[in-house]
C-alpha positions in Angstrom: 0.0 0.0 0.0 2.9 2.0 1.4 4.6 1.3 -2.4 1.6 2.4 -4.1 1.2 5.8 -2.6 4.9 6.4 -3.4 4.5 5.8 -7.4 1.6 7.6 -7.8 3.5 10.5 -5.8 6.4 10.3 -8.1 3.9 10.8 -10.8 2.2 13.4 -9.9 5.2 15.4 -9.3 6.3 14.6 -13.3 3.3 15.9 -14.1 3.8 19.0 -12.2 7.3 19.5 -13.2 6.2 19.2 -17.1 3.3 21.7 -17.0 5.7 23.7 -15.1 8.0 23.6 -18.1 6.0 24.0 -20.7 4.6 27.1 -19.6 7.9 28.6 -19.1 9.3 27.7 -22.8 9.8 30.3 -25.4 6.7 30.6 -27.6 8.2 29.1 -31.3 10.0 32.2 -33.6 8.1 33.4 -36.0 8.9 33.8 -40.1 8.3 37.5 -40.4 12.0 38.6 -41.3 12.3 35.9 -43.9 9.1 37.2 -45.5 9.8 41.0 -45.3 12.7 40.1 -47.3 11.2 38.1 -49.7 9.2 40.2 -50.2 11.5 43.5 -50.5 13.5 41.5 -53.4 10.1 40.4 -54.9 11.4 36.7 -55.3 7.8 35.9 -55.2 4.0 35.6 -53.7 3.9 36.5 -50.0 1.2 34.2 -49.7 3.7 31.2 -50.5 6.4 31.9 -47.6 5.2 30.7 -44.1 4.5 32.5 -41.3 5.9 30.5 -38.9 8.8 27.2 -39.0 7.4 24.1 -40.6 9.6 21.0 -41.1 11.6 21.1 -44.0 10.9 17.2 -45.4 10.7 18.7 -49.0 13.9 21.1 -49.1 16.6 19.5 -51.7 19.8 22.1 -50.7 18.7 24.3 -47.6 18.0 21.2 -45.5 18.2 21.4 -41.8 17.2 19.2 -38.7 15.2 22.5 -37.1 12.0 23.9 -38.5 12.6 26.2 -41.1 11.1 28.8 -42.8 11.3 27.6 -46.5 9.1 25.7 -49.0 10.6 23.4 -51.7 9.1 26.4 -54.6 10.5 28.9 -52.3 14.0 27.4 -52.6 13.4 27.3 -56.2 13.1 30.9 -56.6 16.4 31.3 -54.6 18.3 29.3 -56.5 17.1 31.6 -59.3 17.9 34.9 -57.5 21.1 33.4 -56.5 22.3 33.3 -59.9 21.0 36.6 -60.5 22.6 38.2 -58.0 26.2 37.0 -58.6 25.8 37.9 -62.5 24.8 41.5 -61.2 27.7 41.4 -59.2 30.0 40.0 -61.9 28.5 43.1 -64.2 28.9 45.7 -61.7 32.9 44.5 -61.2 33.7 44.7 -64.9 31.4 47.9 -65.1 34.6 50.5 -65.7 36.7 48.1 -67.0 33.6 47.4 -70.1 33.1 51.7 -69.9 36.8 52.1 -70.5 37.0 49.7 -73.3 34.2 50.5 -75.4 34.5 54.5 -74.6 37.7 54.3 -76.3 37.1 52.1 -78.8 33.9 54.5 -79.7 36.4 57.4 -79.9 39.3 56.1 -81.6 36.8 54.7 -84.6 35.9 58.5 -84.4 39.0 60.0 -84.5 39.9 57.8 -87.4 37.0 58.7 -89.1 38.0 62.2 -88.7 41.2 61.3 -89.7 40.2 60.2 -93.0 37.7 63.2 -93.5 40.7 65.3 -93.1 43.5 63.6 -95.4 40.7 63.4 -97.9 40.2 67.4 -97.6 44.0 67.8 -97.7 44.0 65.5 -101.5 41.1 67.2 -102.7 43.1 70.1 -102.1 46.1 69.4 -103.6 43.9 69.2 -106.7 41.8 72.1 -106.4 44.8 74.3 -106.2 47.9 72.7 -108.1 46.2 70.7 -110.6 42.9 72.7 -111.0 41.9 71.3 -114.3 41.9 67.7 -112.8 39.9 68.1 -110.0 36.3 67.6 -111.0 37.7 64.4 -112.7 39.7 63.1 -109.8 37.5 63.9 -107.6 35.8 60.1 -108.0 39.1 58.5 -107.6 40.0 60.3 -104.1 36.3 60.1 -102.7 36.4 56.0 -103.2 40.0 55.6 -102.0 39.3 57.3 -98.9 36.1 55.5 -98.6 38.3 52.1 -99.1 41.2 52.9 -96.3 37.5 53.9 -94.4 36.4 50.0 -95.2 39.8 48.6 -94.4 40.3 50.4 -91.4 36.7 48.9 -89.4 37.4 45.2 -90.9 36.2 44.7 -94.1 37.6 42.5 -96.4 39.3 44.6 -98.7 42.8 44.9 -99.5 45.0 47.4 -99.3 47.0 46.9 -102.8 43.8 46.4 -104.5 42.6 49.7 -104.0 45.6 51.6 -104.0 46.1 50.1 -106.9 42.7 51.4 -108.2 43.3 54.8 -107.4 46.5 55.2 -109.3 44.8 53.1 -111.8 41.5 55.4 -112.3 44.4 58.7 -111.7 46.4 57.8 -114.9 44.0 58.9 -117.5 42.8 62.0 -115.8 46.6 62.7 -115.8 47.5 61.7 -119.2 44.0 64.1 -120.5 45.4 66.9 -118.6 48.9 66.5 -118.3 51.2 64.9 -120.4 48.4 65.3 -123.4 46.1 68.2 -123.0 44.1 69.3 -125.6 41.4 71.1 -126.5 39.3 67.8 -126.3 38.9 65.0 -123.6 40.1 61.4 -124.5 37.1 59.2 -124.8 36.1 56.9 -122.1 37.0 53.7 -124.4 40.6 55.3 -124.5 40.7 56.1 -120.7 39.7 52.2 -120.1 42.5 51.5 -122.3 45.0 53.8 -119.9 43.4 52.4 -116.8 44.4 48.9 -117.7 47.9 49.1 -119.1 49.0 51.8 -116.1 50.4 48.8 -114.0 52.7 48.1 -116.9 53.8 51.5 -118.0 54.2 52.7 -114.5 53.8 56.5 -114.9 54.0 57.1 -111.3 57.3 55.3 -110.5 57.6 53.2 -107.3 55.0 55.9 -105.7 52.3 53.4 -106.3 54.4 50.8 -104.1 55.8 52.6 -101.8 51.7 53.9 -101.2 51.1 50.4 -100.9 53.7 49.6 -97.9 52.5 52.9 -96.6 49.3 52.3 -96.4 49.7 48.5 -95.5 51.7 49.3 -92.5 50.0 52.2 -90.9 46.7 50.7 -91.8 46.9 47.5 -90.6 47.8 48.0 -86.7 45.5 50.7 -86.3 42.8 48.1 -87.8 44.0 45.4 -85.5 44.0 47.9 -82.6 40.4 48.1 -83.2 39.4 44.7 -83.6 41.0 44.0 -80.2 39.1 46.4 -78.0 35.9 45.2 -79.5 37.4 41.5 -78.5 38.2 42.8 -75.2 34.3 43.9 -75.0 33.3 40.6 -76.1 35.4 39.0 -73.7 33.3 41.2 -70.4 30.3 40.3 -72.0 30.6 36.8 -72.0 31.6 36.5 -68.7 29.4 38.6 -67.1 26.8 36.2 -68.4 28.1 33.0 -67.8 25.9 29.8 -67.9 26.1 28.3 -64.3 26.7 24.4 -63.9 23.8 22.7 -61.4 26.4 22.2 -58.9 27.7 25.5 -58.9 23.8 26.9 -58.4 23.4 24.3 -55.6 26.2 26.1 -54.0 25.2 30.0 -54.4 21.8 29.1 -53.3 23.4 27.2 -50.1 25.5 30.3 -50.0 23.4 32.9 -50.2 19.6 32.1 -49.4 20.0 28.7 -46.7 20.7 31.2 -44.0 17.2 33.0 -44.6 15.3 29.3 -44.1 16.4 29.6 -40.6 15.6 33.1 -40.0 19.3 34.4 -40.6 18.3 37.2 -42.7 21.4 39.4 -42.0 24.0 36.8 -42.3 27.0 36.6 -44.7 29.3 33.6 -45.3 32.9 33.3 -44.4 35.0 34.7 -46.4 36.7 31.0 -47.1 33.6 29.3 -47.7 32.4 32.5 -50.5 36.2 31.8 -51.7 35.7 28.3 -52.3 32.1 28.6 -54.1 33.4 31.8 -56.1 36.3 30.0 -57.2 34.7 27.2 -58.2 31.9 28.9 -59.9 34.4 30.7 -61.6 37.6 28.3 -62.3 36.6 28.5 -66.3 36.9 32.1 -66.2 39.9 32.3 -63.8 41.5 30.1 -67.0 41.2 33.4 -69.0 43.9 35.5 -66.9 46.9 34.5 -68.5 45.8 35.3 -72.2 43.7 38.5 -70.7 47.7 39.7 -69.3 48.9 38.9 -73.0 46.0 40.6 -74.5 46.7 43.7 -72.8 50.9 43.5 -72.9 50.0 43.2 -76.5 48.1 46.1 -76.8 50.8 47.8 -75.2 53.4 47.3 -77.3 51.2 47.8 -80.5 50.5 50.8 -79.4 54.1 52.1 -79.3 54.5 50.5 -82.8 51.7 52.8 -83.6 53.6 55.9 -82.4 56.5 55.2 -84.6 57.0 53.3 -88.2 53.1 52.6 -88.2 51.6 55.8 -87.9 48.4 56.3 -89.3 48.4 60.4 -88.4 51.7 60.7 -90.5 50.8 58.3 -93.6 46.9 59.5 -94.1 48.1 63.1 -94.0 50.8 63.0 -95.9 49.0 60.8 -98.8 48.6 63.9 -101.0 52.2 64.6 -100.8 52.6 60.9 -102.5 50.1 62.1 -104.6 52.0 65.0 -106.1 55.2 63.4 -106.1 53.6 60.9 -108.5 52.2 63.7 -110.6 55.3 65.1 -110.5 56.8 61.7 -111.8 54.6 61.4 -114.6 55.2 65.1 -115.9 59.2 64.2 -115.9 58.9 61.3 -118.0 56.0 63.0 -120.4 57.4 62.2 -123.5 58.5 58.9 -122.7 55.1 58.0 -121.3 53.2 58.9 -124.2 55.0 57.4 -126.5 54.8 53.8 -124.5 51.1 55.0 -124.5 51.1 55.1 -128.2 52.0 51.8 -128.7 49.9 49.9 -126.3 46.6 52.0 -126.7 47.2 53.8 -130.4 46.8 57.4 -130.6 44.4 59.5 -128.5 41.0 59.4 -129.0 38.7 62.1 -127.9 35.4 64.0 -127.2 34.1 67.4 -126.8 36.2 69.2 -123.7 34.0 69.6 -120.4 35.2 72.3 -117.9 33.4 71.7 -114.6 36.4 72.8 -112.3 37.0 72.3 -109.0 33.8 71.1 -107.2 35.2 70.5 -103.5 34.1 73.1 -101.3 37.3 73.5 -99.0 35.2 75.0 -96.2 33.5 72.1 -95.4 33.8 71.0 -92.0 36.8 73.3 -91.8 36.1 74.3 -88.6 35.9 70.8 -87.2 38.6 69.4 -88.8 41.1 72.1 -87.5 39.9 71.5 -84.4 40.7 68.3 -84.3 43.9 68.5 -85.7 44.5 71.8 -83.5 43.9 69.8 -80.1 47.0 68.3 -78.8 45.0 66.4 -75.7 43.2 64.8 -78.7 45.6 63.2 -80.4 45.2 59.9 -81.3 48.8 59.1 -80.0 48.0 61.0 -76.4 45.3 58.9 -76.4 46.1 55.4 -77.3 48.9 56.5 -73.8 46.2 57.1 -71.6 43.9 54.4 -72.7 47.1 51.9 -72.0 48.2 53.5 -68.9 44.6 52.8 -67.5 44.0 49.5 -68.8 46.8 48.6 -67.8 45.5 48.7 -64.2 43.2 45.6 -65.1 46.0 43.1 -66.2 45.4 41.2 -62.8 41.3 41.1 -63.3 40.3 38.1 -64.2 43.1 35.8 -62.3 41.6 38.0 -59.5 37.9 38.1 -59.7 36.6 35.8 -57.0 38.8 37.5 -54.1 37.3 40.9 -55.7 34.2 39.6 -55.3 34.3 37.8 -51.9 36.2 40.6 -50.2 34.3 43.8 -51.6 30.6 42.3 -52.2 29.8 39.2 -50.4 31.7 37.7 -47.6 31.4 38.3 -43.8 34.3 41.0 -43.1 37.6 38.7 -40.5 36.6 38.5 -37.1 32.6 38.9 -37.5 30.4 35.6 -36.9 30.1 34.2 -40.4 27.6 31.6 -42.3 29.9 28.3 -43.3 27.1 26.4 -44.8 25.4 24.7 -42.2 25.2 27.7 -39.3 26.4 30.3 -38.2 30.2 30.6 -36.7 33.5 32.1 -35.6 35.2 30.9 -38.9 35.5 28.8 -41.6 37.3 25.3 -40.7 37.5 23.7 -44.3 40.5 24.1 -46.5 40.4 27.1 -49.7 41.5 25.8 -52.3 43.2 28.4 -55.0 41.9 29.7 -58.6 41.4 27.9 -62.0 40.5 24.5 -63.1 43.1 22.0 -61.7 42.9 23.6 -57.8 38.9 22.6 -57.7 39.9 19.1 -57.6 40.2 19.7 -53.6 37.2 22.1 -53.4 34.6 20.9 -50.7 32.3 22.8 -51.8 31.7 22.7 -55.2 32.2 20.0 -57.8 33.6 21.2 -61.2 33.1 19.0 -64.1 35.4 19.8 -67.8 35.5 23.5 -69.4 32.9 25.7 -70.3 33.0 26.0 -74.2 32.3 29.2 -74.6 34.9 30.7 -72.6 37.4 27.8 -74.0 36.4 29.9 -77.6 36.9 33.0 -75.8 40.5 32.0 -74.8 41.4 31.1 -78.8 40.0 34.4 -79.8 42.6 35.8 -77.5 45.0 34.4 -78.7 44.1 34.8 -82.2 44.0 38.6 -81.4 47.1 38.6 -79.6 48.9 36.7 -82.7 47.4 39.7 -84.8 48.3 42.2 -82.2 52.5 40.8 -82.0 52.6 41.5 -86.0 52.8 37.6 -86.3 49.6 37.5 -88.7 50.9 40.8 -90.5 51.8 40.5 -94.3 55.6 41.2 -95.1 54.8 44.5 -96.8 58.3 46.2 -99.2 60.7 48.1 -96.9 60.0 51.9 -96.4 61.7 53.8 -93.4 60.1 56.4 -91.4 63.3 57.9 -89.4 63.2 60.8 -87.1 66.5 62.7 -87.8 66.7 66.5 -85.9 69.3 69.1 -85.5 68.7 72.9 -84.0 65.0 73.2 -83.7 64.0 71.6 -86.2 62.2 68.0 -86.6 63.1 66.6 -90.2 60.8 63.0 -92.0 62.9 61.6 -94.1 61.1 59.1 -96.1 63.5 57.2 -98.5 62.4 54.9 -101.1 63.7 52.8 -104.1 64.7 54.6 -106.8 65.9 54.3 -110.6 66.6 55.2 -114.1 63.4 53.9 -115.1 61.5 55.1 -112.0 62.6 58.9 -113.4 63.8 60.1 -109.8 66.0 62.8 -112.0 69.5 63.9 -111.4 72.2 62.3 -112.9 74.0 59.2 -112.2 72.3 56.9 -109.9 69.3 59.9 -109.7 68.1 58.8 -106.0 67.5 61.6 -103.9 65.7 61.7 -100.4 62.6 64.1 -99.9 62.9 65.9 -96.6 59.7 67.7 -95.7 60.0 70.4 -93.0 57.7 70.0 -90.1 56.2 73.0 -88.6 53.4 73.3 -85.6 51.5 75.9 -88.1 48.3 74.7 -89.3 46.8 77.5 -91.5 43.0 78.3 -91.9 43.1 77.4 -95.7 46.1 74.8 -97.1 47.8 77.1 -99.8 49.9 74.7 -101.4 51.6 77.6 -103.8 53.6 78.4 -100.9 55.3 75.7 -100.2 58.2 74.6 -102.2 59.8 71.2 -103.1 63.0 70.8 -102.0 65.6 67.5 -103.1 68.3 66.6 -101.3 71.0 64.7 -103.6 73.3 62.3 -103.1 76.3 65.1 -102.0 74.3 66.9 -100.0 73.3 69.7 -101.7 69.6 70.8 -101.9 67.8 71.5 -105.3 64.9 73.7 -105.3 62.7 71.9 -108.2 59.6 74.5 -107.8 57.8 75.1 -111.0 60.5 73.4 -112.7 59.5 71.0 -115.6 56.9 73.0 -116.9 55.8 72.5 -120.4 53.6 74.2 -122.8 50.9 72.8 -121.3 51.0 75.8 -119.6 47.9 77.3 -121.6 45.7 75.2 -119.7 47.0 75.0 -116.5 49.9 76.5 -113.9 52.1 73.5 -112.7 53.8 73.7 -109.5 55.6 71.3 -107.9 54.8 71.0 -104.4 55.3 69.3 -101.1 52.7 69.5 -98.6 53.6 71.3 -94.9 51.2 69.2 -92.4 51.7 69.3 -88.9 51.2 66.1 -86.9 48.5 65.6 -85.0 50.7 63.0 -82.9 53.1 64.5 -79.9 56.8 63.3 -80.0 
C-alpha cells in the first residue's frame, strides 16, 4: 500500500514538473523577417512563404534538422535569385573596365573617321589648287579611296593593294587628259579604259604606287587590329558577365546565399573562405582566362608604341597627298616617254568634246571641325592610345583576381565577424580554400567542377588569335620603307627614303636617287595654300635643289604646274 502511494506520488510530481516547463518555454519564432525580405527583393508571392517554421521534409539544398522557414518552390526561386545576383555582381565588377573599353574604342573609330575626312580634304586640295583642271575628274578617284582605307580600317575585307592600286589606276587617265596630253578635247572613255588597264605596266607614277602600298599597309593595318581588339576585349566582359552556371555550382550559391534565410538568418553573410571556395569554383573557367587576358593587354601595349612610330596612321593618311603629287610630279618628268609607250599599247588619242566643270570640293567644309581636331594636342590619337594603355593597364590582374574581388568587396562576412559556413552560423571557416582555375577545384569541398565551359574555351582562342594579330605575327611582309626621325637645331626633319631608278625617273644624274625631306612646322593655316610651299631634293652630296615650278611645259595654256610638297603638322606628340 505504502509502495503504491509512493509511485503515484512520483507521478504526480512529473506531471507537475512538465506543466511547469512548458509554460515557461519560449513561444516558437516566427517567419516575419524571412518574408519581409522576400518580399523587399520580390522573389515571389507572399502568400507562398510561411508565417511561422514548418519541417523542412521537401527542401533538396537548404536542409536542416530544425523547423525552417522555407518551402521546396521557395527554394526554387532562390536558386534563381542566386544566380542573378552574382551575375549583377560580376557586371557591376567589370562595369569600368567594359566603360573604358568600349568609350575608347567608340572614340578612336571617331577620330579615325575624322582622320580620314581630313586627309581626304587635304587630296582634294592638292587638286583644287595645283592641278585645278583635274579636279572635277579626280574627284571620283579620291572620294572612293578614302572611302576604301575607311572600309579597311573597321574590318572589311578589302585589301590594301587592290585599291591603292585602283586609285593610281582610275588617276592615270585623268593625268594623261590633262597632263602629259592636253588638248582642246577629252580622250574618250573607251581610250581612258584602255590607260586604266595598261597603267600597272607603264608605271607612270614610278615606285610611288608601291611605296603607297607599304605605306598604307603598314600604318593601316595595326590601327585596324588595334580596333578589332578592343571590340574582342568587349566581347570578352560580356561573356563572362553572363556565364551559364553548372547545377552544382547553383546548388552552392543558393546554399551560400539564401539557406541562411530558411532559418531566419536574414542578416548573415558567409565566411570569407567558404564564398572563396564557391566563387572560385563557380568561376575556375573564367579564372583560366587570366593568363591570355595579361597577354592581350601587354600586347596592346606594345602595339600601341608600334603605332607611335614606323606605323603611324596620323603621319601616312596626311601626308597621302604629298605621295600624290610626287607621283604627278613623276609622270610630268617622264611626259614624253610615257606617251610614246602609251602610243604603242593604246594607239593614238581618242577624244570628245572638252568639259570644264572645275573644281567642285568646297574647301570650307567641315573646316572648322577638322582644324579642331587637328589643332587639339590632348586629342591626339597618339596621347590617347597612352592614356587608354596606362589605364587598362591597371586591369592586367582582373580576371586571375575576380573571386577575391568579389568575396572581399561584395559578399563575404568581413575577418573577425560571426560568419555563415554552410550549415550555421560561426566564428570561422574550418574547411581548406582551395586556390583559382581548373586544376585547384579538384580539392574544393564545396563545389564540384566538371570539364570547361565551351564558350569561354572559344573565348581563350580568340585571344590568342588577337594577340597573334596584335604581335605582328599574322601581319603581311609588306616592301621596306623607313620612317626615321633625324633632328638638328629646332627643327624636326621626315625623311622618307624609297627605291629609286633610271626607269623610275627620280631625276638627277648618275644613280638619280634623292631623299625628300619635308620640313615640319606646328603651323596649321586656316586654308592649305599649297603655292607656298616649295619642293626641295636633297642629292646624293648633300646639296639641296629647289625643283619648284621646274619642268613646266607648254601645257601651260591650260594649267599653272607647280611642284609641291605639302607642310602638315602632326596631330601625334613626339
Amino acid at each position: 500500500m505504502g509502495g503504491k502511494s509512493l509511485r503515484l506520488g512520483f507521478l504526480t510530481l512529473a506531471v507537475l514538473l512538465l506543466a511547469a516547463a512548458s509554460e515557461g518555454a519560449e513561444p516558437p519564432p516566427s517567419c516575419e523577417a524571412v518574408r519581409k525580405v522576400f518580399q523587399l527583393r520580390r522573389l515571389g508571392p507572399l502568400g507562398g512563404v510561411p508565417e511561422f517554421p514548418r519541417a523542412g521534409v521537401d527542401l533538396q539544398v537548404c536542409t536542416s534538422k530544425n523547423p525552417t522557414c522555407c518551402t521546396k518552390k521557395m527554394e526554387e526561386r532562390y536558386q534563381t535569385a542566386a544566380k542573378h545576383d552574382i551575375q549583377q555582381v560580376l557586371q557591376t565588377s567589370s562595369a569600368t573596365l567594359k566603360f573604358l573599353i568600349s568609350h575608347n574604342a567608340a572614340a578612336f573609330q571617331e577620330m579615325f573617321e575624322m582622320l580620314i575626312r581630313l586627309a581626304e580634304n587635304y587630296t582634294s586640295t592638292l587638286f583644287c589648287n595645283a592641278y585645278r583642271n583635274m579636279a572635277a575628274e579626280a574627284t571620283v578617284p579620291v572620294q572612293e579611296f578614302f572611302t576604301d582605307v575607311g572600309l579597311f580600317l573597321f574590318g572589311t575585307d578589302v585589301s590594301t593593294e587592290e585599291f591603292v592600286n585602283r586609285f593610281f589606276d582610275t588617276l592615270f587617265p585623268v593625268v594623261y587628259n590633262h597632263v602629259l596630253n592636253p588638248g582642246p578635247t577629252d580622250i574618250s572613255l573607251e581610250y581612258g579604259e584602255c590607260l586604266r588597264v595598261a597603267r600597272r605596266d607603264i608605271r607612270p607614277f614610278g615606285n610611288i604606287p608601291k611605296k603607297a602600298i607599304g605605306q598604307m599597309g603598314r600604318a593601316l593595318l595595326p590601327s585596324r587590329t588595334f580596333l578589332q581588339a578592343l571590340n574582342l576585349g568587349i566581347e570578352v566582359i560580356n561573356t563572362t558577365d553572363h556565364l551559364h552556371f553548372s547545377k552544382d555550382c547553383s546548388r552552392a550559391l543558393l546554399r551560400m546565399q539564401y539557406c541562411p534565410h530558411c532559418q531566419g538568418l536574414t542578416l548573415s553573410k558567409p565566411c570569407m573562405g567558404y564564398c572563396l571556395n564557391i566563387i572560385r569554383g563557380c568561376l575556375a573557367d573564367v579564372a583560366e582566362v587570366d593568363l591570355h587576358w595579361r597577354g592581350y593587354i601587354q600586347s596592346l601595349e606594345e602595339l600601341s608604341r608600334a603605332m607611335s612610330g614606323a606605323y603611324n596612321i596620323e603621319h601616312v593618311l596626311l601626308n597621302f597627298h604629298s605621295l600624290v603629287n610626287d607621283a604627278l610630279v613623276q609622270a610630268q618628268i617622264n611626259g614624253p616617254e610615257l606617251s610614246e609607250q602609251v602610243h604603242k599599247m593604246c594607239g593614238p588619242p581618242v577624244r570628245k568634246p572638252k568639259e570644264f566643270p572645275g573644281c567642285s570640293f568646297d574647301q570650307n567644309k567641315d573646316n572648322q571641325v577638322l582644324k579642331m581636331f587637328s589643332r587639339d594636342s590632348e586629342e591626339t590619337l597618339t596621347n590617347r592610345r597612352k592614356e587608354f594603355i596606362s589605364h587598362l593597364r591597371l586591369y592586367r590582374a582582373f580576371y586571375g583576381g575576380l573571386a577575391d574581388q568579389l568575396c572581399g568587396n561584395e559578399l563575404a562576412a568581413a575577418d573577425g565577424l560571426p560568419c555563415w559556413n554552410g550549415e550555421d552560423v560561426v566564428r570561422s571557416y574550418t574547411h581548406r580554400v582551395v586556390g583559382s582555375g581548373i586544376k585547384a577545384q579538384s580539392a574544393n569541398p564545396e563545389v564540384k567542377v566538371k570539364g570547361t565551359d565551351p564558350v569561354i574555351s572559344q573565348i581563350i582562342d580568340k585571344l590568342k588569335h588577337v594577340i597573334q594579330l596584335l604581335q605582328g605575327k599574322s601581319f603581311p611582309k609588306y616592301d621596306k620603307w623607313d620612317l626615321q626621325q633625324t633632328g638638328s637645331g629646332g627643327g624636326v626633319d621626315e625623311q622618307i627614303s624609297g627605291d629609286c631608278d633610271d626607269e623610275d625617273g627620280c631625276g638627277g644624274s648618275g644613280s638619280g636617287e634623292f631623299k625628300r625631306v619635308l620640313k615640319i612646322t606646328d603651323w596649321m593655316p586656316d586654308k592649305t595654300n599649297l603655292s607656298d610651299v616649295k619642293q626641295i631634293h636633297q642629292t646624293n652630296d648633300g646639296s639641296t635643289l629647289d625643283t619648284t615650278g621646274a619642268g613646266c611645259t607648254a601645257m601651260a595654256d591650260y594649267m599653272t604646274f607647280m611642284l609641291i610638297s605639302l607642310v602638315i603638322p602632326f596631330l601625334s606628340l613626339w
